[in-house]
NUKOLVO-972545 format. One record per residue (C-alpha): x, y, z; residue in three letters. Coordinates in Angstrom, 1 decimal. Example, Ala and Ser with C-alpha at 12.3 -4.5 7.8 and 13.67 -1.06 7.14 Angstrom:
BEGIN
rec c1:12.3; c2:-4.5; c3:7.8; aa:Ala
rec c1:13.7; c2:-1.1; c3:7.1; aa:Ser
***
This chain:
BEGIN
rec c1:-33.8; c2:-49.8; c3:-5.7; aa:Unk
rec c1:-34.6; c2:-51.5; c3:-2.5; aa:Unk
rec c1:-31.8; c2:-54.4; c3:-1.8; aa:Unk
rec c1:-30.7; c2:-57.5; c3:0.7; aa:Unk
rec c1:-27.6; c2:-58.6; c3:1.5; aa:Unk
rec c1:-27.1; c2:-61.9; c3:2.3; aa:Unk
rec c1:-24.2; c2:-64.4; c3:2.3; aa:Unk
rec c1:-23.3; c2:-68.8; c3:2.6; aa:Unk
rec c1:-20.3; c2:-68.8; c3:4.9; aa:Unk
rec c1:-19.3; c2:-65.3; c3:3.8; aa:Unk
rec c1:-19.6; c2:-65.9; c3:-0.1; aa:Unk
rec c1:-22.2; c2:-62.5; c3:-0.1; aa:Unk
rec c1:-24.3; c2:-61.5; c3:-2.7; aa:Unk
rec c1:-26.8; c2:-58.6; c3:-2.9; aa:Unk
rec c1:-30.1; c2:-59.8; c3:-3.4; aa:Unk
rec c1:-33.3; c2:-57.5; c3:-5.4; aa:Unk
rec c1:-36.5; c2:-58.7; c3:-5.8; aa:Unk
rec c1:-37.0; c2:-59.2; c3:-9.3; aa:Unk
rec c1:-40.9; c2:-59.2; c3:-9.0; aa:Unk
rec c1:-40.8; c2:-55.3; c3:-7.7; aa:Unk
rec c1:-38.1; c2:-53.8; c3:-9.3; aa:Unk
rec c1:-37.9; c2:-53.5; c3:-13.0; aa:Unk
rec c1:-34.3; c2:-53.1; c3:-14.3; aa:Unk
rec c1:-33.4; c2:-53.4; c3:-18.2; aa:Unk
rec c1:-31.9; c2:-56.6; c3:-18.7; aa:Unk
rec c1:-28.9; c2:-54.6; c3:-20.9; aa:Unk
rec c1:-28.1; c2:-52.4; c3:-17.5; aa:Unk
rec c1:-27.9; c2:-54.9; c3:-15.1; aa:Unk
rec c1:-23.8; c2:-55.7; c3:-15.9; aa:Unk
rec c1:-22.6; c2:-52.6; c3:-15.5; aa:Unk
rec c1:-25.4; c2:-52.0; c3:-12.1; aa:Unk
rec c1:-23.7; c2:-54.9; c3:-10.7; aa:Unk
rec c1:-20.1; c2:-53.5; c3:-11.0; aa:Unk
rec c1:-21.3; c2:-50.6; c3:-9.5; aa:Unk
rec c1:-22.6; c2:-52.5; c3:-6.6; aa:Unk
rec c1:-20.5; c2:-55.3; c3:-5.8; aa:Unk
rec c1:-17.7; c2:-52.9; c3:-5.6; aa:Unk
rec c1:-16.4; c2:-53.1; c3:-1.7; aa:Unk
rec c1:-15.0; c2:-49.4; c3:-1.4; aa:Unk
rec c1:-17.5; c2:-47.7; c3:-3.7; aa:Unk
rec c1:-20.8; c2:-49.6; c3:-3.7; aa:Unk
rec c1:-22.8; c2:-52.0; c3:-1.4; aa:Unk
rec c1:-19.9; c2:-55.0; c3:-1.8; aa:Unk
rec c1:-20.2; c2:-58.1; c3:-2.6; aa:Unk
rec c1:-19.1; c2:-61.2; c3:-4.9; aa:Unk
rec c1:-22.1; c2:-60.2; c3:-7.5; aa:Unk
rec c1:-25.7; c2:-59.7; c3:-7.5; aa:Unk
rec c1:-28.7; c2:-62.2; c3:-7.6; aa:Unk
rec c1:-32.0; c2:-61.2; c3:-9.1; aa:Unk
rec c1:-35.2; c2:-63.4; c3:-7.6; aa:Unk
rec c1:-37.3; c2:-63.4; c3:-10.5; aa:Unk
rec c1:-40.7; c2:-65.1; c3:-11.3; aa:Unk
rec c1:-40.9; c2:-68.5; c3:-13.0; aa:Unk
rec c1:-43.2; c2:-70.2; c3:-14.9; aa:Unk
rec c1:-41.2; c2:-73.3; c3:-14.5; aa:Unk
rec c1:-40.1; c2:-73.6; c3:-10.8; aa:Unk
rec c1:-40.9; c2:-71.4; c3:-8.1; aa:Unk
rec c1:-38.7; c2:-68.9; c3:-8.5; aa:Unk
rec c1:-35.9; c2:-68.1; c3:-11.1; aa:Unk
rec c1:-32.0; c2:-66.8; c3:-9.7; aa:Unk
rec c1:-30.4; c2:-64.9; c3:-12.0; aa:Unk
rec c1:-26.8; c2:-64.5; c3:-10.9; aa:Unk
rec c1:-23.9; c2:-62.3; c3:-12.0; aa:Unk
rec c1:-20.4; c2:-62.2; c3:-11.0; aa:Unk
rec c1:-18.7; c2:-59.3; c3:-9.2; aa:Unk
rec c1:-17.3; c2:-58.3; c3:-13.2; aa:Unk
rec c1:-20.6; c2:-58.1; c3:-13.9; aa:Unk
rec c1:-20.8; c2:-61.5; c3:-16.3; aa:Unk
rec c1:-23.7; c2:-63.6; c3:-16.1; aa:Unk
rec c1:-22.8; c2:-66.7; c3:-14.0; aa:Unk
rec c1:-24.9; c2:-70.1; c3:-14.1; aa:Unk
rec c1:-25.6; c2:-71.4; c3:-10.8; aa:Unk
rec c1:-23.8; c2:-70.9; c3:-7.4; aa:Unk
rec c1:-24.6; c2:-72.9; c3:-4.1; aa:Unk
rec c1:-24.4; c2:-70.6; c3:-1.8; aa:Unk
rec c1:-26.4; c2:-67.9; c3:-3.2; aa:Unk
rec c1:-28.9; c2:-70.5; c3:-4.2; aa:Unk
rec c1:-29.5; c2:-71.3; c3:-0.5; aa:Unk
rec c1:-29.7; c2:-67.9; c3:0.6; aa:Unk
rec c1:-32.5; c2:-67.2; c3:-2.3; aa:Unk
rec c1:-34.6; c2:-69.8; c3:-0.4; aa:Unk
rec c1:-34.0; c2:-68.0; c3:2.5; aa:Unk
rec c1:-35.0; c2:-64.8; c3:1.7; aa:Unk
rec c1:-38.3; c2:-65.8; c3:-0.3; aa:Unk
rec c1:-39.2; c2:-67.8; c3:2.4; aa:Unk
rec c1:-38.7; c2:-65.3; c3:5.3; aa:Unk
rec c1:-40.1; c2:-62.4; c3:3.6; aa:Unk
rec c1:-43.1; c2:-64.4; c3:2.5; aa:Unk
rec c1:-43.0; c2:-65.0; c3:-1.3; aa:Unk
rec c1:-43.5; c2:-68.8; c3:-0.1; aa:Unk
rec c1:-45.0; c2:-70.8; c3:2.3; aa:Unk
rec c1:-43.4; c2:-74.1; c3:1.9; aa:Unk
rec c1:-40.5; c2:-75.3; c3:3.3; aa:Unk
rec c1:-39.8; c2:-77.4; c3:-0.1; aa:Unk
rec c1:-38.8; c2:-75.7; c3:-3.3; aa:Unk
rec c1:-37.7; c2:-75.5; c3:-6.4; aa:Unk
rec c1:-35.1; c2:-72.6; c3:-8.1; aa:Unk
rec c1:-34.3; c2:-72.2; c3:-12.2; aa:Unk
rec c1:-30.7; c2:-70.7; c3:-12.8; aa:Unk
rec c1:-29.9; c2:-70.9; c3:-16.3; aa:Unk
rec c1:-32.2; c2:-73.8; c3:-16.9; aa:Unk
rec c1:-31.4; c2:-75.6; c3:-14.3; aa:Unk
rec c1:-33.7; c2:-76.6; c3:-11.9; aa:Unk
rec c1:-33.0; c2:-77.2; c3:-8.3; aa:Unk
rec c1:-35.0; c2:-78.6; c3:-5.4; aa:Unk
rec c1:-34.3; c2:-77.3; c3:-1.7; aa:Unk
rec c1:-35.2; c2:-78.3; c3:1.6; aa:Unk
rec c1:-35.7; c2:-75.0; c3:4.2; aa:Unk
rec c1:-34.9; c2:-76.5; c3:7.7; aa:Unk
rec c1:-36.7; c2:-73.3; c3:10.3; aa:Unk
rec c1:-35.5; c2:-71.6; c3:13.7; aa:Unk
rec c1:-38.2; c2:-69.4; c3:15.3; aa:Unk
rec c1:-39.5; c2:-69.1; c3:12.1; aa:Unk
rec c1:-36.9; c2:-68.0; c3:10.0; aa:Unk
rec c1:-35.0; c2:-70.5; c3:7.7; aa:Unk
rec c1:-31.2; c2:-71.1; c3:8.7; aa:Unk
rec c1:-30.0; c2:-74.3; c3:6.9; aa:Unk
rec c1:-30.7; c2:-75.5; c3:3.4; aa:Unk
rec c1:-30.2; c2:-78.6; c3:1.8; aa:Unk
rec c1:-30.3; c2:-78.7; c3:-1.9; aa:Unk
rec c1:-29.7; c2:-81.3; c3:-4.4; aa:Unk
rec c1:-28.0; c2:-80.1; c3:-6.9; aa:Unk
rec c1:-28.0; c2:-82.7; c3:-9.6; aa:Unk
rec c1:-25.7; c2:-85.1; c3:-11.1; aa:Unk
rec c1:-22.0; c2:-83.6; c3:-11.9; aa:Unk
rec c1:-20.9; c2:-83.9; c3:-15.0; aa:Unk
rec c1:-17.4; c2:-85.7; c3:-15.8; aa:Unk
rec c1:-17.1; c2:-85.3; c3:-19.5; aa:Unk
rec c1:-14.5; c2:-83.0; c3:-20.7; aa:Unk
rec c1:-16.3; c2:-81.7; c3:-23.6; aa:Unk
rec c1:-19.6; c2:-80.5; c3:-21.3; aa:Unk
rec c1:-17.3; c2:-78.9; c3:-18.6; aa:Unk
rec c1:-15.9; c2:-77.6; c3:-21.0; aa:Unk
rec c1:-12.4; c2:-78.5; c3:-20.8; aa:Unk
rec c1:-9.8; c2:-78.6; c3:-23.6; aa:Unk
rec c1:-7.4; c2:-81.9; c3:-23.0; aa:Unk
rec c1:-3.9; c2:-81.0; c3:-23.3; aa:Unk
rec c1:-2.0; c2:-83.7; c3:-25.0; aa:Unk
rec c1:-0.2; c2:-86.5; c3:-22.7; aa:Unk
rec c1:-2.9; c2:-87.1; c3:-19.8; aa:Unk
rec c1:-4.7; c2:-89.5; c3:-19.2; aa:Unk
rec c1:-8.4; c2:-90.3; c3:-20.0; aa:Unk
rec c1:-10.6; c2:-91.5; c3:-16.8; aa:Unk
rec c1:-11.1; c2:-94.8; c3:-16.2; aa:Unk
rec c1:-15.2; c2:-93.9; c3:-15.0; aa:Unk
rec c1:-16.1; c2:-94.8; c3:-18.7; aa:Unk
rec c1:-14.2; c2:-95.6; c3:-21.6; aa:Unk
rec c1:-16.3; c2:-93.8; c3:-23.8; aa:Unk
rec c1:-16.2; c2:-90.6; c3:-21.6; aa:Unk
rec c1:-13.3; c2:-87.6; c3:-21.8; aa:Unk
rec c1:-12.8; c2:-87.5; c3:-18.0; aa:Unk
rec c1:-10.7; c2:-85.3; c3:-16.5; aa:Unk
rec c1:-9.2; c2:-87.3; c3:-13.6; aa:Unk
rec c1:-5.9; c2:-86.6; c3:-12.3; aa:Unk
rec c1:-4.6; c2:-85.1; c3:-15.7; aa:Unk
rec c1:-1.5; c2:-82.5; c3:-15.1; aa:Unk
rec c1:-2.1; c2:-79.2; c3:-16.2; aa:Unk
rec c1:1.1; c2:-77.1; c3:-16.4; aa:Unk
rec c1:0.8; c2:-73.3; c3:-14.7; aa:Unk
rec c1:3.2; c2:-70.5; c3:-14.6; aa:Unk
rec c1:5.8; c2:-73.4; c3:-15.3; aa:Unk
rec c1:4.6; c2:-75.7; c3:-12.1; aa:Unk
rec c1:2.6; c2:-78.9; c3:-12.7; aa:Unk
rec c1:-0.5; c2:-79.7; c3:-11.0; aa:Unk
rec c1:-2.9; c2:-82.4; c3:-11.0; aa:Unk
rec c1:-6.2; c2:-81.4; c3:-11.7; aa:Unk
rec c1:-9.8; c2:-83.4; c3:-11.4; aa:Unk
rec c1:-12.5; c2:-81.4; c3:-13.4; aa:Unk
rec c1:-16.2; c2:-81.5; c3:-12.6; aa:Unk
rec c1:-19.4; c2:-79.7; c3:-13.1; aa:Unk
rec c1:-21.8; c2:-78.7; c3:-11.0; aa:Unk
rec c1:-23.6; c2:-76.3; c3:-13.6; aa:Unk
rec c1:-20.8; c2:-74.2; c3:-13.5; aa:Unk
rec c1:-17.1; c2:-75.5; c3:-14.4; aa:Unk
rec c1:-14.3; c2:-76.4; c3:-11.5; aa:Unk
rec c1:-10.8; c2:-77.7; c3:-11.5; aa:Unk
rec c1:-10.2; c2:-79.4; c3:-8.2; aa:Unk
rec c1:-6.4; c2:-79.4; c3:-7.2; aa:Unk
rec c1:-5.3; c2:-81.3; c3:-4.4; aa:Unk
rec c1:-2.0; c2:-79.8; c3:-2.4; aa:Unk
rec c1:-0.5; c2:-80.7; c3:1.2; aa:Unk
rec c1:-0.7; c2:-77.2; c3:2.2; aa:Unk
rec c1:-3.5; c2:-74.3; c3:1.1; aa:Unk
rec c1:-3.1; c2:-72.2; c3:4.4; aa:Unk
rec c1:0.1; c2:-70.7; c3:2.6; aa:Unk
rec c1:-1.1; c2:-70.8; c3:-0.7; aa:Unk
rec c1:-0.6; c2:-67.3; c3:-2.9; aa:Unk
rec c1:-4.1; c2:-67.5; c3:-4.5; aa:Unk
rec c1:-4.1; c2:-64.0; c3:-5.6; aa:Unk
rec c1:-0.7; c2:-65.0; c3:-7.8; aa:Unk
rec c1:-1.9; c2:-68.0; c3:-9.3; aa:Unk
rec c1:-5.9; c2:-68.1; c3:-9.3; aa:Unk
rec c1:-5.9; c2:-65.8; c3:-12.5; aa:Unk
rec c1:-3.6; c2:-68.0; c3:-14.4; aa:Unk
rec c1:-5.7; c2:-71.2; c3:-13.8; aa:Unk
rec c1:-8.8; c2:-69.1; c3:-14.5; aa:Unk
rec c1:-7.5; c2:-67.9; c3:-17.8; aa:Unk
rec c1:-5.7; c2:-71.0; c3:-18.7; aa:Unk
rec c1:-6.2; c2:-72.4; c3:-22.3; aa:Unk
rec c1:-7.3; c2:-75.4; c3:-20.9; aa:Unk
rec c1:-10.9; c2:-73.6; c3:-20.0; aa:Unk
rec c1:-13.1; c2:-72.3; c3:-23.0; aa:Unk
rec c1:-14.9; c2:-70.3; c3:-20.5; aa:Unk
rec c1:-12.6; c2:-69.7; c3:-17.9; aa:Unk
rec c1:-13.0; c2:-71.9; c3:-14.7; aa:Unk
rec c1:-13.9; c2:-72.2; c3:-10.7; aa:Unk
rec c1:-10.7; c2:-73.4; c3:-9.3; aa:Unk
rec c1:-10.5; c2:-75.2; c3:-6.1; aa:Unk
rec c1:-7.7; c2:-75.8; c3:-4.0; aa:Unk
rec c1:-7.9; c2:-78.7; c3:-1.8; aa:Unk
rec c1:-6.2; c2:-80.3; c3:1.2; aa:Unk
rec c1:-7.6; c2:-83.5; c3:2.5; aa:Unk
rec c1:-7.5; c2:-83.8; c3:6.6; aa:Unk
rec c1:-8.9; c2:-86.9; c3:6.9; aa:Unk
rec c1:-11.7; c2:-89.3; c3:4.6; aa:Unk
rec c1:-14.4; c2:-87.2; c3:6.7; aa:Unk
rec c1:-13.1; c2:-83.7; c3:6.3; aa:Unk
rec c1:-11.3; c2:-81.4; c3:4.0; aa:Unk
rec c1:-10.6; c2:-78.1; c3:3.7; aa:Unk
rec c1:-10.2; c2:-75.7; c3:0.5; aa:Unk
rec c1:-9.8; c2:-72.1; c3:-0.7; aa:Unk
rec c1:-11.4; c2:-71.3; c3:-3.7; aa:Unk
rec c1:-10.5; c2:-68.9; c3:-6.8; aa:Unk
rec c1:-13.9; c2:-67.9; c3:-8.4; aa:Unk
rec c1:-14.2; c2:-66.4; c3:-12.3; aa:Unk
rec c1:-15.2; c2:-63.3; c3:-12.8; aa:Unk
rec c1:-14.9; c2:-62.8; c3:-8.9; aa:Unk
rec c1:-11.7; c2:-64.0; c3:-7.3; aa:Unk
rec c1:-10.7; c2:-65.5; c3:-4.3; aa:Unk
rec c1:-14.3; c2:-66.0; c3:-2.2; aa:Unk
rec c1:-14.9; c2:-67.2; c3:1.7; aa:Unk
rec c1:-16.6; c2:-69.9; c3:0.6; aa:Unk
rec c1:-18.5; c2:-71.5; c3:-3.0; aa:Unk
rec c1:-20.9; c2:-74.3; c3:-2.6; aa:Unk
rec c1:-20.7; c2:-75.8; c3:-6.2; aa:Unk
rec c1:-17.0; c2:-75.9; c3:-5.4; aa:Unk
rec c1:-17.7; c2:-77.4; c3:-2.1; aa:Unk
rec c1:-19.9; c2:-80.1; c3:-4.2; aa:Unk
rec c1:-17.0; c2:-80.4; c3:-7.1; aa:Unk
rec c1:-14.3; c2:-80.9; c3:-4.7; aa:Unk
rec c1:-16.1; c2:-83.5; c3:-2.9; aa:Unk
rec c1:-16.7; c2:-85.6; c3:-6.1; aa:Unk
rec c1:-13.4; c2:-85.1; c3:-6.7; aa:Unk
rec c1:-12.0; c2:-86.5; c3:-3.7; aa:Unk
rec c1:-14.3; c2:-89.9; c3:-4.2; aa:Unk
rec c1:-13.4; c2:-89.8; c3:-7.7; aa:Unk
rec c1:-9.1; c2:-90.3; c3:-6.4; aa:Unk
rec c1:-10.3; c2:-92.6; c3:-3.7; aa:Unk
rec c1:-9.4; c2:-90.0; c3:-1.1; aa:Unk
rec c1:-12.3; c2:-89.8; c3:1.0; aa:Unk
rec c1:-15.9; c2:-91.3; c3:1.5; aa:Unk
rec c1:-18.7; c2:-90.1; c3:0.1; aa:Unk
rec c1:-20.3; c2:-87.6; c3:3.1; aa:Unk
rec c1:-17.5; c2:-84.9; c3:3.7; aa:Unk
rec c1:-17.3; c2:-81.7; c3:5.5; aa:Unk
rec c1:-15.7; c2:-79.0; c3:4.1; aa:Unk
rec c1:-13.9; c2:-76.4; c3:6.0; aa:Unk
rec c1:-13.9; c2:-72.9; c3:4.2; aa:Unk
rec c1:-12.3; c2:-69.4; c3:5.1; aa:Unk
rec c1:-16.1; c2:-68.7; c3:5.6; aa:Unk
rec c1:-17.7; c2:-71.5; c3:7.6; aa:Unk
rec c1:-18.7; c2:-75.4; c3:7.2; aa:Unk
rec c1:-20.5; c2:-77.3; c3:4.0; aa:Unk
rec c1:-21.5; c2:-80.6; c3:4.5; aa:Unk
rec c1:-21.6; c2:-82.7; c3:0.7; aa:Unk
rec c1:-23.0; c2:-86.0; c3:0.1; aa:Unk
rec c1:-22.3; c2:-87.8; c3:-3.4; aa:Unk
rec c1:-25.2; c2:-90.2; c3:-3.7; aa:Unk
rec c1:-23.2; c2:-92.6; c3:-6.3; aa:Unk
rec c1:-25.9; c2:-95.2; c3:-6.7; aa:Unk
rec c1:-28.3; c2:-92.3; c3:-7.9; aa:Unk
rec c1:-25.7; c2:-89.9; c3:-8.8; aa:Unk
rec c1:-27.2; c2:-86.8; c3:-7.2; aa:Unk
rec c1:-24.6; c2:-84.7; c3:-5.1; aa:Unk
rec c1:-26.3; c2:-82.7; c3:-1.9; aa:Unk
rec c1:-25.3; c2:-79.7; c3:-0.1; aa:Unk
rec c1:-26.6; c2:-78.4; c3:3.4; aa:Unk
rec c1:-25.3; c2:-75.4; c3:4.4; aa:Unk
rec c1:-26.3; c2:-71.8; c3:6.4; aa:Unk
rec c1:-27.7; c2:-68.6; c3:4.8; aa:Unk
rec c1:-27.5; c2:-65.5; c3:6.7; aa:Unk
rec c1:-29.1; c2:-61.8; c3:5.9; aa:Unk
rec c1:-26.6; c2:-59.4; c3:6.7; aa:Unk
rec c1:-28.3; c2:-56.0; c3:6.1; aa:Unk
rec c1:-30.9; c2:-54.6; c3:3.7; aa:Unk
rec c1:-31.1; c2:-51.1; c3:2.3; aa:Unk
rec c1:-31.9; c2:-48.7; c3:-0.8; aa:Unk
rec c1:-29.8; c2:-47.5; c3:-3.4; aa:Unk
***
């Protein structure tokens, strides 16, 4: 099996070409164990397939370093555009990408013919609890965005006996956004599995930890599920930015500063469409 890895700010992924190599849709858990494994496989922080699609250009099917299907992840997203695009699969510098029936639309920006930034919009985020999903605990307070909505805005959460305040958004995939004064020093390893398995989250969660530098710039460390702590996670980037404008903390263009490098998110409020522009860098390619 012939493979490509590739990474967003050093969230790294291995890549196959889904139209060449045929792998049984039942093996490809336990294959991407094998291979995302740092000491004894290719490493990474899963696998993405690059499949055919009848309804975009191309179809990313992701999995998590656990092997568990995963439904959409910025950075990888970016770096499918890259690779399709540099190794010829397209021509165009604008298009579209299915993940779990979501469609996103990309814009390839070129250096001596090879693409090294990508802008994508990656939708409206979605606020309501019950579509995250998120469970509400009893005692917090429902958003003020709509009445009629279950928002998750500011509501404590209580883990390993400390209270947090948590802002819950997604992007296609489900984040808690925390905000703290200091994440430089944060134990992530200790306390990202408790938030990730936390009753709160039917299906676990994408837990970002945030500390605002100024209403320009922020910078976060993220806990991913099925993964763990990664360099860098561009839904994240996109959750914790709505977050921010959500708690009046920022405005609505933000850079975020990750172990791994620099995403730039825009919430477009007056059509409700959050954009990400970000790097995507091949690393190596081999066979396995």
């Amino acid at each position: 099996m012939k493979f490509t890895k590739m990474h967003g700010c050093g969230n790294d992924y291995i890549y196959i070409n889904g139209f060449t190599e045929r792998i049984g849709q039942e093996k490809k858990p336990e294959l991407v164990r094998c291979i995302s494994d740092r000491h004894f496989g290719i490493g990474g922080d899963g696998a993405i397939f690059i499949n055919p699609s009848t309804e975009a250009d191309f179809e990313m099917e992701m999995y998590n370093a656990d092997g568990s299907r995963a439904q959409m992840c910025g950075n990888g997203i970016r770096c499918v555009a890259k690779y399709v695009y540099d190794k010829g699969l397209t021509n165009k510098t604008d298009i579209s990408v299915i993940s779990c029936g979501q469609i996103k639309y990309l814009q390839l920006s070129l250096k001596d013919g090879k693409v090294n930034m990508v802008r994508v919009n990656m939708g409206a985020p979605e606020l309501v609890a019950e579509r995250i999903p998120v469970l509400l605990e009893e005692g917090g307070k429902v958003g003020k965005k709509d009445k009629n909505d279950r928002c998750v805005i500011g509501r404590p959460i209580t883990v390993q006996g400390t209270v947090y305040k948590m802002t819950c958004v997604s992007m296609g995939n489900p984040h808690a956004v925390v905000f703290l004064d200091n994440v430089a020093d944060l134990k992530i390893q200790e306390i990202g599995p408790y938030f990730e398995n936390h009753k709160c989250f039917p299906q676990r969660i994408n837990t970002e930890f945030v500390r605002v530098l100024d209403r320009h710039t922020v910078e976060m460390r993220v806990w991913e599920r099925g993964t763990g702590e990664t360099l860098a996670c561009g839904t994240g980037c996109c959750a914790a930015v709505v977050a921010c404008v959500l708690n009046g903390l920022t405005f609505d263009t933000v850079t975020v500063k990750l172990l791994g490098g620099e995403i730039e998110i825009t919430w477009d409020r007056e059509n409700n469409l959050v954009y990400m522009t970000g790097p995507a860098e091949t690393v190596f390619e081999g066979e396995c």
